[in-house]
Wavefront OBJ file of the C-alpha trace (Angstrom):
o trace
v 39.392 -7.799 -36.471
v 42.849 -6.374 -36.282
v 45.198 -4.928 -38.977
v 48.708 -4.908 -37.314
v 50.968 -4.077 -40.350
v 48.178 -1.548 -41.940
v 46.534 -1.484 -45.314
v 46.883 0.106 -48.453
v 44.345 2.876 -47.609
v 45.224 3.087 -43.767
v 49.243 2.363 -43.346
v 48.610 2.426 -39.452
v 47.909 -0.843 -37.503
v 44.554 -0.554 -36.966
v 41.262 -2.757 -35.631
v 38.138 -3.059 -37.103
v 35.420 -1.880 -33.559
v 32.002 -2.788 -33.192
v 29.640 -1.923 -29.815
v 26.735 0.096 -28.563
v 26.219 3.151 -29.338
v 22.484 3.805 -27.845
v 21.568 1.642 -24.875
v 17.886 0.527 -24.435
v 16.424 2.899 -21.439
v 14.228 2.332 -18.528
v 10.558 1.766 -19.261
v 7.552 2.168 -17.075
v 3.801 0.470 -17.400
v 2.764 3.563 -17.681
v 4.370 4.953 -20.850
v 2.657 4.681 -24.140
v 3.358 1.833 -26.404
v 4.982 4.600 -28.614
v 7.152 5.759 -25.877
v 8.498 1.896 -25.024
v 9.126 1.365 -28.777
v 11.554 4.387 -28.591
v 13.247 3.408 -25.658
v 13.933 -0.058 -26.208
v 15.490 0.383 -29.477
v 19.540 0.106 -29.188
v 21.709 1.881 -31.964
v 24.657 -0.249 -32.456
v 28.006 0.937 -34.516
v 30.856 -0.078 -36.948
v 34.343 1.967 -37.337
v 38.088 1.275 -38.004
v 40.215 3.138 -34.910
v 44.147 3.275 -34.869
v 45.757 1.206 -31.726
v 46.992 4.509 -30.594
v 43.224 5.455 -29.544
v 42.355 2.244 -28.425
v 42.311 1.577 -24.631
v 42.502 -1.888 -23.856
v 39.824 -3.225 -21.263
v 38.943 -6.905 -19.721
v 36.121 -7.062 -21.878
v 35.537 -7.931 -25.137
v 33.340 -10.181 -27.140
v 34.388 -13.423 -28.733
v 31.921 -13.222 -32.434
v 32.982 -13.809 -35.717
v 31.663 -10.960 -37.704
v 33.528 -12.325 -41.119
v 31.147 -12.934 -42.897
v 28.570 -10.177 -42.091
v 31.394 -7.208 -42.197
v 33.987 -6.729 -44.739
v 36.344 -4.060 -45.724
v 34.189 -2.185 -47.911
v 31.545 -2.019 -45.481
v 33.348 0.371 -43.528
v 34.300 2.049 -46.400
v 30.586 2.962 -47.821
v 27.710 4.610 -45.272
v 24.861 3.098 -46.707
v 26.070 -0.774 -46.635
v 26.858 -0.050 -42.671
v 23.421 0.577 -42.053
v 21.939 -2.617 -43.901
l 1 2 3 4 5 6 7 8 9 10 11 12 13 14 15 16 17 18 19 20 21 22 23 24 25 26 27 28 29 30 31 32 33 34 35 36 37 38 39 40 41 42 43 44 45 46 47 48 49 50 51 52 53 54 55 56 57 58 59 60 61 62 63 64 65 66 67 68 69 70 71 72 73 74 75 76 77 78 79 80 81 82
């Protein structure tokens, strides 16, 4: 989600960034059912970033996040984690 002319709060063009931030790591028979719970999980993340920080890249994902993220999700900590 982009914001080219800015918004009241942020008066920079800016784009609303969602990706990975914990991949799921390698798991072995022999770990502990404990151990593969903790190592499969993946830790995902939500933040607004100017287009001055942004590096653009061939990939990107084509989802329409709309309806599950609005602007004052990104605004309050606790709704970002629901």
């Amino acid at each position: 989600k982009n914001f080219d002319d800015g918004t009241s709060g942020r008066q920079y063009g800016h784009a609303l960034v969602a990706g990975i931030a914990t991949y799921p790591r390698k798991v072995i028979k022999k770990h502990s059912v404990k151990k593969q719970e903790k190592r499969s999980k993946v830790k995902a993340f939500i933040k607004v970033v100017n287009y001055n920080h942004l590096m653009p890249t061939r990939y990107n994902l084509e989802v329409d996040l709309k309806a599950t993220v609005t602007a004052d999700v990104t605004e309050n900590a606790t709704k970002k984690e629901a």
